[in-house]
Residue frames relative to the residue before (quaternion, step in Angstrom):
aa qw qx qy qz dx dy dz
X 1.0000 0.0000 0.0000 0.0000 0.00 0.00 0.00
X 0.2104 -0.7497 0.6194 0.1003 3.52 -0.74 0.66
X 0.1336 -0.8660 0.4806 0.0344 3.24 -1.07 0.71
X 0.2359 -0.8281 0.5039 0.0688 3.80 -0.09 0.66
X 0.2471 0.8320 -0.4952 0.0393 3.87 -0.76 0.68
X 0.2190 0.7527 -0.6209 -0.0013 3.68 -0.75 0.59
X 0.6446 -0.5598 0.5141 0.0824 2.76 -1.58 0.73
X 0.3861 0.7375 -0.4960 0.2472 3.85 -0.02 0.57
X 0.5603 -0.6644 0.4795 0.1217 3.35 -1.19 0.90
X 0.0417 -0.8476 0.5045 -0.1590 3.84 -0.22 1.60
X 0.3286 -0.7945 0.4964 0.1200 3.66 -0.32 0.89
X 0.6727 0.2618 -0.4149 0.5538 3.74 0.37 1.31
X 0.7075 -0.4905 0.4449 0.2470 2.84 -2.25 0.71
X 0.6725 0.6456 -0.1703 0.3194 3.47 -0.84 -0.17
X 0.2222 -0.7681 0.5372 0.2685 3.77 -1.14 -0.16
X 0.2704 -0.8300 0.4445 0.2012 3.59 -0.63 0.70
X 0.1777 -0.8108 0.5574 0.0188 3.98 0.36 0.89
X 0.2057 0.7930 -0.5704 0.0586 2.64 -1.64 1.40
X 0.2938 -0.8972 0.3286 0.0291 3.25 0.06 1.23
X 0.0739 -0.6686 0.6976 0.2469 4.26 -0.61 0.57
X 0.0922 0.7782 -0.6056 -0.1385 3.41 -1.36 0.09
X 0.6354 -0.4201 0.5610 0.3241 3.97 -1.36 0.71
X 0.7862 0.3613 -0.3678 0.3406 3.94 -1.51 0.41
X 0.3868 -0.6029 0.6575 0.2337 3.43 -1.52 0.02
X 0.5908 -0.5452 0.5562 0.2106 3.18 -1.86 1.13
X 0.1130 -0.7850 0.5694 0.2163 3.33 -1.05 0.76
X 0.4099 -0.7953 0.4259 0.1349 3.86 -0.23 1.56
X 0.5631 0.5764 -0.4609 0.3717 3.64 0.89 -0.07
X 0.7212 0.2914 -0.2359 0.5825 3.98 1.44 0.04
X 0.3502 -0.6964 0.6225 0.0704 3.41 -1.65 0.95
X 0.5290 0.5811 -0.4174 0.4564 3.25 1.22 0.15
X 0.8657 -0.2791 0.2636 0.3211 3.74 -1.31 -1.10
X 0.3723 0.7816 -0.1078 0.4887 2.26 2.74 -1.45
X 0.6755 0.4757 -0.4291 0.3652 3.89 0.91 -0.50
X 0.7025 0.4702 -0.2748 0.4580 3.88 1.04 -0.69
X 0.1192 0.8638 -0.3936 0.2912 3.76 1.50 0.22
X 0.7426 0.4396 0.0611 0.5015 3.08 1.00 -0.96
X 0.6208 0.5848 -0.1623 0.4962 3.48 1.51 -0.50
X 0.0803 0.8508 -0.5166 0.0536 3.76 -0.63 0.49
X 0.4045 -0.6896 0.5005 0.3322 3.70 -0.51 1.56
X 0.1330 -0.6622 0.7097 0.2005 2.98 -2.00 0.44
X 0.6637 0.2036 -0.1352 0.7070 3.49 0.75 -0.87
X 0.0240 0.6262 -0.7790 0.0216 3.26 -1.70 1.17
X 0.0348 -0.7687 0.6084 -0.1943 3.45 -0.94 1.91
X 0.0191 0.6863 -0.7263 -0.0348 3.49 -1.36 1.21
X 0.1924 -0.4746 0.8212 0.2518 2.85 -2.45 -0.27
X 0.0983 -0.7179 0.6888 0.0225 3.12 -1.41 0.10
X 0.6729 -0.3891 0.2522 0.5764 4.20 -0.39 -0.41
X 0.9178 0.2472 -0.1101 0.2904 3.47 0.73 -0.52
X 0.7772 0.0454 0.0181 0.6273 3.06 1.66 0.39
X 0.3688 -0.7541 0.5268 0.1335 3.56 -0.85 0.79
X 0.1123 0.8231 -0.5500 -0.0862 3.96 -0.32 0.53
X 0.0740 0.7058 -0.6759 -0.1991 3.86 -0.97 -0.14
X 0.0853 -0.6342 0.7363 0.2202 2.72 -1.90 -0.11
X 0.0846 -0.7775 0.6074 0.1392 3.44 -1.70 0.96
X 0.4997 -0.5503 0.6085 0.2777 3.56 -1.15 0.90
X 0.1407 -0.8025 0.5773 0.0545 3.79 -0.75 1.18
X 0.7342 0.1941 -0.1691 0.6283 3.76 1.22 0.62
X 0.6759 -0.4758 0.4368 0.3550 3.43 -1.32 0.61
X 0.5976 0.5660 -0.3193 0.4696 3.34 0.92 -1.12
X 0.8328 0.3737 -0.2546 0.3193 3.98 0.36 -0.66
X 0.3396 0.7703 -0.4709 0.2639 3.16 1.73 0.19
X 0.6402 0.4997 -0.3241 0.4852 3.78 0.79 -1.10
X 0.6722 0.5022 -0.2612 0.4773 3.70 1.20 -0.11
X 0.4108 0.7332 -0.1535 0.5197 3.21 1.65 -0.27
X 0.7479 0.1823 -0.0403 0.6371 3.08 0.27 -1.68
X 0.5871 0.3823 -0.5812 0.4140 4.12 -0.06 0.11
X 0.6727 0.4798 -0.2825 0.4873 3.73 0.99 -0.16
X 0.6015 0.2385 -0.3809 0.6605 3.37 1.11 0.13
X 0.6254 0.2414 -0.6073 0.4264 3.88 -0.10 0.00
X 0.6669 0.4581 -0.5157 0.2820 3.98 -0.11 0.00
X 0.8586 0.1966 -0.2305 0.4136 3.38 0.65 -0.48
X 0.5464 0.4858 -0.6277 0.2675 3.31 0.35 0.73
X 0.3929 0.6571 -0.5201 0.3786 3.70 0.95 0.32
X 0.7949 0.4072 -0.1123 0.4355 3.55 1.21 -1.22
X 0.4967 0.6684 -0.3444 0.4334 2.99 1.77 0.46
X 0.4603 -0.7127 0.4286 0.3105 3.89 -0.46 1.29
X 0.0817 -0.6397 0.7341 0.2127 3.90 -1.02 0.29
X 0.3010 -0.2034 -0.8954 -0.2575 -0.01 -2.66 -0.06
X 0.1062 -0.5915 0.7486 0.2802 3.84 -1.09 -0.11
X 0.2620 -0.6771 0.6875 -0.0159 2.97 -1.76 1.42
X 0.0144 -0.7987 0.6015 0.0079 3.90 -1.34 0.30
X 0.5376 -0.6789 0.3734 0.3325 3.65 -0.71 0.39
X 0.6958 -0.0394 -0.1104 0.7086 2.99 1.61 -0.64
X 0.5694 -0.7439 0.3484 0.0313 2.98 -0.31 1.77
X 0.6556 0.5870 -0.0388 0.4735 3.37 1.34 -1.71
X 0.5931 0.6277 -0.1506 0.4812 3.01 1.27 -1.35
X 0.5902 0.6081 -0.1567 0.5072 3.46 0.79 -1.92
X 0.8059 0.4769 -0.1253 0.3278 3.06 -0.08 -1.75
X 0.6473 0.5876 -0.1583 0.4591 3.36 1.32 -1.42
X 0.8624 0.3015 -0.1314 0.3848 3.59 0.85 -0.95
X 0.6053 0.5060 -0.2871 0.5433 3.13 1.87 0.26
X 0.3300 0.4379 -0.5659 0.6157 3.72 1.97 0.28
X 0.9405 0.2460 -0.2029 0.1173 3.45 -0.72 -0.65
X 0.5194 0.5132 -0.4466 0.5171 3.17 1.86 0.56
X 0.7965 0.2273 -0.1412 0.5422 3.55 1.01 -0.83
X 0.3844 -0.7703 0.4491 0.2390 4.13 1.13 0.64
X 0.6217 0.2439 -0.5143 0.5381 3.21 0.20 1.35
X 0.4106 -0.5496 0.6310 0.3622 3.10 -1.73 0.75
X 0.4528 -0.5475 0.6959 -0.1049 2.99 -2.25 0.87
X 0.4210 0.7559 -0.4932 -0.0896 3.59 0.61 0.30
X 0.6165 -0.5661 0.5058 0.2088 3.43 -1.64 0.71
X 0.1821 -0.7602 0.6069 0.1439 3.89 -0.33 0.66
X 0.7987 0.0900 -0.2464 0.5415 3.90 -0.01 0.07
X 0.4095 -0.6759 0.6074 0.0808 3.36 -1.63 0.64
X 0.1363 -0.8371 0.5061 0.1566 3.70 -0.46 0.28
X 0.6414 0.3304 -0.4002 0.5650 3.63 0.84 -0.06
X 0.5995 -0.6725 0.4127 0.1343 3.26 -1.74 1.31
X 0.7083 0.1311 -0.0049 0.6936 3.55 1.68 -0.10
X 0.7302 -0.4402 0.3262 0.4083 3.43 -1.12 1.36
X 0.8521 -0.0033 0.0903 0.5156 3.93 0.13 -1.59
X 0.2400 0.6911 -0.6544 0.1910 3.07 0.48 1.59
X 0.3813 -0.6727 0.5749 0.2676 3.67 -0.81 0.55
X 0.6125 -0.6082 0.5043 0.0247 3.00 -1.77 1.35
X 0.5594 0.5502 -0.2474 0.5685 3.23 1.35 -0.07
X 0.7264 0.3004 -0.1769 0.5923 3.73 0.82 -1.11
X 0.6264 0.3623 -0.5147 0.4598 3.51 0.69 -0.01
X 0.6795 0.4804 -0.3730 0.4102 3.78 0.55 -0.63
X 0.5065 0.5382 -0.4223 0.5248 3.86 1.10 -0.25
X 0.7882 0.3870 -0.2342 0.4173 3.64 0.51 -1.37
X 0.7922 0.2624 -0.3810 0.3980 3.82 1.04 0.10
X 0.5419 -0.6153 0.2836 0.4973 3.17 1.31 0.64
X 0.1265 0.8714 -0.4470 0.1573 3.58 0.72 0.80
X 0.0225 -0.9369 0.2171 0.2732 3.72 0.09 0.07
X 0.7014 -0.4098 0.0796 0.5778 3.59 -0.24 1.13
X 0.1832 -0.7198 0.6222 0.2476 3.74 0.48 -1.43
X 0.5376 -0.4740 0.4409 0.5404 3.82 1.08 0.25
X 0.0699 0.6491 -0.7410 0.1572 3.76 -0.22 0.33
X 0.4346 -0.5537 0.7013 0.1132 3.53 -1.36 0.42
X 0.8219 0.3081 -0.0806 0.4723 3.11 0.11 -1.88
X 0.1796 -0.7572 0.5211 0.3506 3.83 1.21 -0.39
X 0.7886 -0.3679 0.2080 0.4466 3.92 0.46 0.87
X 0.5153 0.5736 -0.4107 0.4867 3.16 1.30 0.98
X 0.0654 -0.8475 0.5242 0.0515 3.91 -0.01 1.44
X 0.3847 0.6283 -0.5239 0.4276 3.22 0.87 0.51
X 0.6571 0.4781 -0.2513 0.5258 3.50 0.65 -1.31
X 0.4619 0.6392 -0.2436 0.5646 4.04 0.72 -0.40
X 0.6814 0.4041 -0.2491 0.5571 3.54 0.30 -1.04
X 0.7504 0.3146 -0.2590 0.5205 3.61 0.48 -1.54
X 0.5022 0.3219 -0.5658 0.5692 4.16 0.06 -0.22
X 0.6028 0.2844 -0.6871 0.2892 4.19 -1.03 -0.52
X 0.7147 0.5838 -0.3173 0.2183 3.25 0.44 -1.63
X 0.5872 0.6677 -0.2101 0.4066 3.49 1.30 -0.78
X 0.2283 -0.6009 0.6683 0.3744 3.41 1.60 -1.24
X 0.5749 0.5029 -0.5478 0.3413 3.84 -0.04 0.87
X 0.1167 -0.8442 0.5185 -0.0699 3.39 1.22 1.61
X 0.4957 0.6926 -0.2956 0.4327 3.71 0.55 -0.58
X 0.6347 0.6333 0.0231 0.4422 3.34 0.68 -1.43
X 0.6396 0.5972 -0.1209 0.4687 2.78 0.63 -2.06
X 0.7543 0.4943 -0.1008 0.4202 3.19 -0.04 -2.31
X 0.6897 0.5210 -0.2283 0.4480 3.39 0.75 -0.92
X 0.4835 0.6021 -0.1811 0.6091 3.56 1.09 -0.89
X 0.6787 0.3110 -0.3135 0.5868 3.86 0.29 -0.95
X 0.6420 0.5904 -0.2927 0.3919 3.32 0.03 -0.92
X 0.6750 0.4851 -0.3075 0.4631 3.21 0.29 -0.98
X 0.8309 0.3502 -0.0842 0.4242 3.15 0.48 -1.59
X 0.4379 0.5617 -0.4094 0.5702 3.77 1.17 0.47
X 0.6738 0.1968 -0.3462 0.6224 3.98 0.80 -0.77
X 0.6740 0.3873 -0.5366 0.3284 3.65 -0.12 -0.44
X 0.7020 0.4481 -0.3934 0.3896 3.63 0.88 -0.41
X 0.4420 0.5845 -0.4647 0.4970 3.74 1.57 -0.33
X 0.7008 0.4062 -0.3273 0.4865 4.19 0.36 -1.11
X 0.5692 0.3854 -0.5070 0.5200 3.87 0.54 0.01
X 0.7390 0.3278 -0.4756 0.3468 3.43 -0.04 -0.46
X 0.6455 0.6477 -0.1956 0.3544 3.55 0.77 -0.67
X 0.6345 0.1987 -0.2198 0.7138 3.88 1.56 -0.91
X 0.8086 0.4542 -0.2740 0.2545 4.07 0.82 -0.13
X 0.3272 -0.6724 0.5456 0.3784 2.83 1.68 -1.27
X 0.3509 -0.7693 0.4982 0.1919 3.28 -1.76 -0.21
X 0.2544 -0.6950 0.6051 0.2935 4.01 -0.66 0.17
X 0.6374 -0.3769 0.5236 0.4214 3.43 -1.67 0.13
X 0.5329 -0.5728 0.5298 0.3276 3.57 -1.73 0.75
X 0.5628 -0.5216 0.5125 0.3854 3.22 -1.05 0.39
X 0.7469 -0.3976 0.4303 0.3144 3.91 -1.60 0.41
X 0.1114 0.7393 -0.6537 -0.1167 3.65 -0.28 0.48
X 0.1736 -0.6309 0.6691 0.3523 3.51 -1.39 -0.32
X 0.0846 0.7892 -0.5811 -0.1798 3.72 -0.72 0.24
X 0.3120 -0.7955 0.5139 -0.0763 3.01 -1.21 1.70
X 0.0660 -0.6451 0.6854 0.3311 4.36 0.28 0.45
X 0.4623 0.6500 -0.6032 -0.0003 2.36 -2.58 1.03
């Protein structure tokens, strides 16, 4: 498991969570039931005082992973926020079978892309690898291009810390989570 930590000073309440994960969406449900299939590798916050991740560096540590997310997000301060909220929310009912719910949303529309909002508030990349592309992410874990990875979170934890700051947030949209 690799771990990443810095220390840095952030002007809101709360923890902002962002997660890469390994699997494919299954489109035949609109419910929670679509991320079923989905499984964190890297599980990364900020909060007011510091930014931590952690990334699972083999298929084998994933079940290590998630006993580290189910312990600390209890000890995590809310509200917890997410760019896509649904998303979040969706793959932690079904990796760790409880729902998790997220009180604030950061994107301004269900499939607004994190890229075009971060172009349109003048957001800056943060070194992104993937420049806001988590698809690419998925394929570097697989690669072993953990580096990358970490970076990638990162990026997208401050670019998602400066949306909440020059935008604000909306309630999450309605999930339903369903096991199956």
């Amino acid at each position: 498991m690799i771990t990443h930590s810095e220390e840095m000073e952030s002007d809101f309440r709360g923890v902002i969570i962002d997660i890469e994960t390994v699997g494919d969406f299954d489109n035949h449900y609109g419910d929670s039931r679509r991320c079923r299939n989905i499984r964190p590798v890297v599980f990364g916050f900020i909060d007011s005082g510091s930014l931590q991740i952690y990334c699972a560096e083999h298929p084998d540590e994933i079940e290590r992973l998630i006993r580290i997310i189910s312990e600390t997000l209890p000890e995590l301060e809310r509200p917890l926020y997410a760019f896509n909220a649904n998303f979040e929310m969706s793959v932690l009912f079904h990796t760790l079978g409880k729902e998790i719910r997220f009180e604030r949303e950061l994107n301004i529309e269900r499939y607004e892309g994190k890229g075009v909002c971060r172009l349109g508030l003048g957001i800056p990349n943060y070194d992104d690898p993937f420049k806001d592309n988590g698809y690419e992410c998925m394929k570097a874990w697989w690669a072993g291009e953990f580096d990358n990875v970490i970076a990638h979170n990162r990026s997208c934890l401050l670019k998602e810390r400066d949306i909440l700051l020059k935008r604000g947030y909306r309630e999450p949209d309605k999930l339903r989570f369903v096991k199956g």
